[in-house]
C-alpha positions in Angstrom: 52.5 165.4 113.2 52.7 163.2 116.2 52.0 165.9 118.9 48.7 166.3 116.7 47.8 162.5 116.5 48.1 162.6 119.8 46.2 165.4 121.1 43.0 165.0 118.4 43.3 161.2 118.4 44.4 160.6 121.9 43.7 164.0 124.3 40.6 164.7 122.4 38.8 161.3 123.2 40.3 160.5 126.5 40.4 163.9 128.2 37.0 164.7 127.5 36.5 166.9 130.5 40.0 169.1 130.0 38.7 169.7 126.6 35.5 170.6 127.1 36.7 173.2 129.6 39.2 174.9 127.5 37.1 175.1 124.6 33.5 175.9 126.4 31.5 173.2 125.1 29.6 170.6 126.3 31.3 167.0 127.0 32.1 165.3 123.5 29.4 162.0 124.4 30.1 158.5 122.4 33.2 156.1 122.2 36.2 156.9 120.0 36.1 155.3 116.6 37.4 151.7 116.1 40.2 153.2 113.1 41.7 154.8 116.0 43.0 151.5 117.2 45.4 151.2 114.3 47.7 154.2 115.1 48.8 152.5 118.3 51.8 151.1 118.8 52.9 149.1 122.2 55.3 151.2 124.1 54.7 154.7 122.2 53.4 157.6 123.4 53.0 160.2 119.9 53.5 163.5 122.1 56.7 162.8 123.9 58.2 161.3 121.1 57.2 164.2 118.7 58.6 166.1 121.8 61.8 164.7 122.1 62.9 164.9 118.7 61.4 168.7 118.7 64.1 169.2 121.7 67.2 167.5 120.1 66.5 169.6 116.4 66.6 173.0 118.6 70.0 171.7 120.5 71.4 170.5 117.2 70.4 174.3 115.8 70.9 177.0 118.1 74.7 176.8 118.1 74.5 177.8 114.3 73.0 181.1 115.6 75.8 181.1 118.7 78.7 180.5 115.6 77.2 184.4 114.5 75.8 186.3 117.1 77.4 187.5 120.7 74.8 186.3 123.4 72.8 189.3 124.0 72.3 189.5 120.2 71.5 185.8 120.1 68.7 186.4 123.0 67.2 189.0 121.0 66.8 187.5 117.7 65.1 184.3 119.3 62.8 186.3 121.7 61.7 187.7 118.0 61.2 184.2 116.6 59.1 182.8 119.7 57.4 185.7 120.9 55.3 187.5 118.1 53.8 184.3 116.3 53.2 182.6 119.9 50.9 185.8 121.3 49.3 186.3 117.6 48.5 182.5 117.8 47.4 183.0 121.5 45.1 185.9 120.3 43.6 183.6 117.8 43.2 180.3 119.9 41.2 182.9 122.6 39.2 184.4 119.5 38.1 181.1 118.8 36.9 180.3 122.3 35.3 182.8 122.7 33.3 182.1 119.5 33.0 178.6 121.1 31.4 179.5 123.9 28.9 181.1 122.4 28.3 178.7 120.4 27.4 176.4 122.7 26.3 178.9 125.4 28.5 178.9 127.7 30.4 181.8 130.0 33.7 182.7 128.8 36.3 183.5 131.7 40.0 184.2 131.1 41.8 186.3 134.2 44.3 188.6 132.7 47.4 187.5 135.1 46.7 183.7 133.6 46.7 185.5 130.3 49.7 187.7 130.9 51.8 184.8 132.5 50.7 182.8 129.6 51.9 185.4 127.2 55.9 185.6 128.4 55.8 181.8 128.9 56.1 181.6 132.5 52.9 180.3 133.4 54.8 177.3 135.4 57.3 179.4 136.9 54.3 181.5 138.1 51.8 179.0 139.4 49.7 179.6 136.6 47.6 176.7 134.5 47.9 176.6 130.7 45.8 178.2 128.6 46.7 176.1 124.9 48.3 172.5 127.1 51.2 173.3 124.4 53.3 176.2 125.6 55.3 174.3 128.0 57.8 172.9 126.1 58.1 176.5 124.6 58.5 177.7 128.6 61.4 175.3 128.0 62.6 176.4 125.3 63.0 180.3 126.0 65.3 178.3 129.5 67.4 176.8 127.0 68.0 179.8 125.0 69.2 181.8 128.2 71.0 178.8 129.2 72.6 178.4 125.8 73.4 181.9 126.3 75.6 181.3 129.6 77.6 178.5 128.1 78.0 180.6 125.3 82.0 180.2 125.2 81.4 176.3 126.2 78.8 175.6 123.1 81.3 177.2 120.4 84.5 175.6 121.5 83.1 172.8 122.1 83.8 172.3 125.7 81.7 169.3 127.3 82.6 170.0 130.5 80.4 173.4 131.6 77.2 171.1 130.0 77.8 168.4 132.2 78.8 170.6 135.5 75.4 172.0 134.4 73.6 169.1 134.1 75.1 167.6 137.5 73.9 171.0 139.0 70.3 169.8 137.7 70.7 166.9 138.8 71.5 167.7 142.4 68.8 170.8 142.2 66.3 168.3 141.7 67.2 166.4 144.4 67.8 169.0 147.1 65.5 171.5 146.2 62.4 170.7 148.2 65.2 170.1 151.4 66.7 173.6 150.6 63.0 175.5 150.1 61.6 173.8 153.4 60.3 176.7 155.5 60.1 178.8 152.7 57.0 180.7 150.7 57.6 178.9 147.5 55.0 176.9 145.7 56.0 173.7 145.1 54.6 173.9 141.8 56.7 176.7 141.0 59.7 174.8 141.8 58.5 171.3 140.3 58.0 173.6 136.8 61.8 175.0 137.3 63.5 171.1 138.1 61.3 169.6 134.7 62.2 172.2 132.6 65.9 172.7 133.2 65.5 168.7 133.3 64.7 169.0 129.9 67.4 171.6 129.0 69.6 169.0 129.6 68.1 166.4 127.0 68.1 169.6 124.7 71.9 169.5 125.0 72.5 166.2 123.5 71.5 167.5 120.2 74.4 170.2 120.5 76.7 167.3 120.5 75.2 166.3 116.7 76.0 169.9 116.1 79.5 169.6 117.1 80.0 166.3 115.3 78.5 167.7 112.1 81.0 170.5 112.2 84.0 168.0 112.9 85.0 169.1 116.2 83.9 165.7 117.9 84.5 162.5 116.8 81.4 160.0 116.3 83.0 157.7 119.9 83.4 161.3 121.8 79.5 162.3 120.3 78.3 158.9 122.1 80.1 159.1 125.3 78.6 163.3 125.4 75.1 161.9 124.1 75.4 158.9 127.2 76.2 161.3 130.0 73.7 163.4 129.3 71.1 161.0 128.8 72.4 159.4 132.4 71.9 162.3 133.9 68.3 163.5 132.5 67.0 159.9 133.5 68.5 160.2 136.8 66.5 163.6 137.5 63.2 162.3 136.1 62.4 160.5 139.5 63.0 163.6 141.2 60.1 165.5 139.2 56.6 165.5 139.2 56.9 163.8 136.1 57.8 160.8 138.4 54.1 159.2 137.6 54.9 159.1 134.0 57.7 156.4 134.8 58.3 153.8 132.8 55.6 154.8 130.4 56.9 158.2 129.4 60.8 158.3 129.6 61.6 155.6 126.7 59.9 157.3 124.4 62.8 160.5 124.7 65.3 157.5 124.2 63.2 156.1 120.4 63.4 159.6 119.6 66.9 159.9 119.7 67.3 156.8 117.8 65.2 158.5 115.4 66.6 161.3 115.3 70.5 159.3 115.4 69.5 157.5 112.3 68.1 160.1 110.6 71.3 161.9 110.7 73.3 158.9 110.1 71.5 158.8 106.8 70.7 162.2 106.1 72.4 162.1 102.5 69.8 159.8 101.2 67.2 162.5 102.5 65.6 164.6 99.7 62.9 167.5 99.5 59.4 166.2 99.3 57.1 169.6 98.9 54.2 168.3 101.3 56.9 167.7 104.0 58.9 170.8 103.2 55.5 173.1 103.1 54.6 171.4 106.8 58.2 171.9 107.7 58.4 175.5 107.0 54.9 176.0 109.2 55.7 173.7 111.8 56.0 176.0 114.6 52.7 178.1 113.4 51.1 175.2 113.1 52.1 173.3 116.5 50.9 177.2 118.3 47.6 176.9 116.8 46.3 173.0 117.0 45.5 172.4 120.2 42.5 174.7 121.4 41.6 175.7 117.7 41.7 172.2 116.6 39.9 171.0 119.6 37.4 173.2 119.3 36.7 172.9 115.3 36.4 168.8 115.8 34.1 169.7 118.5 31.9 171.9 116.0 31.7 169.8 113.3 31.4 166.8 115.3 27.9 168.6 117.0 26.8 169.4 113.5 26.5 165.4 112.7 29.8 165.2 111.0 32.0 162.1 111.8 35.2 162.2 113.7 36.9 161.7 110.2 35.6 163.5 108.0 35.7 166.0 111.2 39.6 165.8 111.3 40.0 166.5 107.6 38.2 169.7 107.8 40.1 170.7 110.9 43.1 169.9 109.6 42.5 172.0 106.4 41.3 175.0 108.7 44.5 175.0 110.8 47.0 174.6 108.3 45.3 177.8 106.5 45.8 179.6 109.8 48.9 178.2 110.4 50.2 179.4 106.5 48.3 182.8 107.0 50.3 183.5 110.8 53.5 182.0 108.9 53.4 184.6 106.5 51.6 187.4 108.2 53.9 186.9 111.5 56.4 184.4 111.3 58.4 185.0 108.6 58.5 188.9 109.1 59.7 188.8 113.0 62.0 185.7 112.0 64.1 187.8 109.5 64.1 190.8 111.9 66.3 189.4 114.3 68.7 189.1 110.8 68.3 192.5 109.7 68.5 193.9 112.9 72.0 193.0 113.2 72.9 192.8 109.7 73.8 188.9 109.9 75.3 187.0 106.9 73.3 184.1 107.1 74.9 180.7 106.5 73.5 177.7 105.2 72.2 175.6 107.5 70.4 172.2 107.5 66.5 172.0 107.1 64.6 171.5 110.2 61.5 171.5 111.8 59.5 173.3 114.4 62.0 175.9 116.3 64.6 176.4 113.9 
């Protein structure tokens, strides 16, 4: 729900011109509505904070799937559970701009290696741009996995040290990279997409120390002095990025949504089911795949056909959460359970979460 206030309420208004080129409309014209105002908040920025806790609920899961599947078998079921509902959402976010464009007249252009490196989520590590300005933190997801995959031993004993000689190893990449490559035929934008993304990996790890805190194998000081170091050392590589702009704006908001998310597991006894919240948490991923173009591109319709930006919202918000249940249960659900019955996994209870899980 933050990543979408802040791409329809924030991306939508204020990068008018990125929109209106991945959708194939003419440039949205007028000023944002004054109601907007009231959703900021000083210091917060809605999509890295939605994105931060989104990274520590897959570190705080994924070792439940490493407690019951050997790595290779872990690799497989999560290629299942990203892959097929990200290219049928893919297929549906270019089906609707192409319907855009001719809408409002315009060519439609995608090159099929953009596509393709699009499709396996390695547009960064390929030089390619985007084509839904949402599938990079899944790019950073599939790293974590294979990652996850390597400390496979480390994540189920509980071994701290391998994640921080990994993160260090970041760490010094980040800093030595461009030194090492000099002379070299690498893109720097290939290598700035590998140093952010493994960057990330790191901050993914903290959540595996909840993880080993909620299973009792660290105590709540050892869970703070794992959660420090790592957070040390992901704010020590963020200079060494091309995120480096986005200091100081950017990098607190990681640190509220680990508060958030610290909290929320402090308390997470009081928590109980709510059905709005559960039905949006069991769509979550579908629904974070398919709201950026789409959604860009449905406010843009209605908003050309004389609706307000409101009443604009509403309408897209009930068209992609009816895509969003339809590729839940038409895609989702089936390729998520495959993984399961492919190996003929007991599944064990584990807690409700959001997005990736």
């Amino acid at each position: 729900m933050a990543v979408i206030i802040v791409h329809w309420c924030g991306i939508y208004w204020y990068a008018r011109g990125v929109v209106a080129s991945y959708i194939y409309a003419p440039m949205l014209e007028g000023s944002p509505p004054g109601g907007l105002d009231y959703l900021k908040i000083p210091t917060v920025n809605y999509g890295p904070f939605g994105v931060s806790i989104f990274f520590l609920i897959s570190g705080f899961v994924i070792p439940f799937s490493l407690a019951r599947l050997a790595p290779g078998q872990f690799l497989i079921a999560r290629l299942l559970r990203i892959y097929p509902t990200y290219i049928a959402a893919s297929l549906l976010m270019l089906a609707t701009v192409w319907l855009s464009s001719r809408y409002w007249g315009q060519a439609f252009s995608m090159p099929l290696g953009r596509l393709l490196a699009n499709l396996v989520l390695l547009q960064g590590n390929l030089g390619s741009a985007s084509i839904d300005l949402v599938n990079w933190t899944l790019s950073i997801e599939i790293k974590f996995y294979i990652v996850a995959a390597l400390l496979y031993r480390s994540i189920r004993s509980g071994n701290a040290y391998p994640i921080f000689l990994f993160a260090a190893g970041v760490l010094a990449g980040t800093v030595l990279f461009p030194h090492l490559l000099d002379g070299m035929n690498v893109s720097s934008v290939v290598v700035d997409s590998l140093k952010t993304e493994l960057m990330c990996v790191i901050f993914m790890f903290v959540g595996t120390g909840f993880y080993h805190h909620y299973t009792g194998t660290y105590t709540t000081r050892q869970l703070v002095q794992y959660s420090a170091i790592l957070l040390v050392l992901f704010m020590l590589c963020w200079p060494n990025t091309s995120w480096v702009t986005q200091i100081p704006e950017i990098p607190q908001n990681y640190v509220y949504g680990l508060l958030v998310f610290s909290v929320s597991y402090v308390f997470r006894r009081y928590f109980r089911p709510i059905a709005p919240l559960d039905f949006l948490s069991n769509i979550s991923y579908s629904v974070y795949v398919l709201h950026s173009i789409i959604g860009y591109a449905s406010l843009r319709f209605f908003m050309g056909n004389g609706f307000s930006f409101f009443i604009s919202a509403l309408l897209t918000s009930i068209f992609v959460l009816c895509l969003s249940y339809a590729l839940h249960r038409l895609v989702e659900k089936p390729t998520m359970h495959l993984g399961k019955k492919i190996f003929q996994v007991n599944v064990a209870p584990e807690p409700r979460t959001t997005v990736n899980s």
